[in-house]
N, C-alpha and C positions, 0 to 999 in steps of 0.2 A: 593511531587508534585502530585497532583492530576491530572484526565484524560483532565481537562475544562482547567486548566495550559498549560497539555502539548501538546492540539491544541491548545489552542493560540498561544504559542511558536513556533510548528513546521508552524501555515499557517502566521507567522511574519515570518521564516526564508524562507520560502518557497517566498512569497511575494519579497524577497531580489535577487532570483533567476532567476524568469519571472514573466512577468504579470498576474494576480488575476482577473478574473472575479465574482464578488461578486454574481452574479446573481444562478453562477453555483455552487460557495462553499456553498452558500444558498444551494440550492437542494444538495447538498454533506451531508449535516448534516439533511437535512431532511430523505434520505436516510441511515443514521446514527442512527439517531431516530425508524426508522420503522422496524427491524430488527437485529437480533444478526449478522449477517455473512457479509452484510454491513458497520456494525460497527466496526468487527473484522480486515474486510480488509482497513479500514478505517485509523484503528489507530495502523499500523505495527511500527508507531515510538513509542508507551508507550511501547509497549513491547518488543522493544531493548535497552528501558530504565529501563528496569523492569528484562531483562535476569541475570545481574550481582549478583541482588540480590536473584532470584528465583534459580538458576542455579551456586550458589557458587564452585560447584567442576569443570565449565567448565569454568570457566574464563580463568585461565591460560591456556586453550590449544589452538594448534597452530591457528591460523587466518585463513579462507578459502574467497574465492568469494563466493559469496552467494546469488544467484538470487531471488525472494522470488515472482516472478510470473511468473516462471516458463511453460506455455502451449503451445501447439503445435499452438494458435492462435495469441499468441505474435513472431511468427517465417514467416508468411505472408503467410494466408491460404485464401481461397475463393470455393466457391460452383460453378460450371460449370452449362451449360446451363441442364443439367441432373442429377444435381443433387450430382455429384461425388466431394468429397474433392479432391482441389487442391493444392501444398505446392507449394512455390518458395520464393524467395528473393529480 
């Protein structure tokens, strides 16, 4: 399977999930286009397609939770009137 396969495949499963704004998957691959590191975070599903075979000795080890966008700003951060990082939930 090649990379053009396995988004079609992930935004047909995706698609299955919630609704698809065409508008914005457009700019998602323009995005995609412009860029290695957009691209990378782009298509985290080829390369948990890709692990088994790149990654032969880790297959069989234990299974973990595995967050994969991990930042202090997916945890509900905000800038104050001054400026100062604020966290909360």
């Amino acid at each position: 399977m090649n990379i053009f396969k396995a988004t079609a495949d992930f935004e047909h499963w995706l698609a299955g999930q919630l609704p698809i704004i065409r508008q914005d998957l457009a700019l998602k691959h323009q995005h995609m286009a412009d860029a290695v590191f957009p691209f990378f975070r782009a298509t985290f599903y080829r390369w948990l397609q890709l692990w088994p075979e790149i990654c032969v000795h880790l297959v069989k080890a234990p299974a973990v939770l595995g967050v994969g966008d991990l930042h202090i700003e997916n945890f509900g951060t905000w800038r104050d009137e001054e400026g100062r990082l604020i966290g909360g939930a």
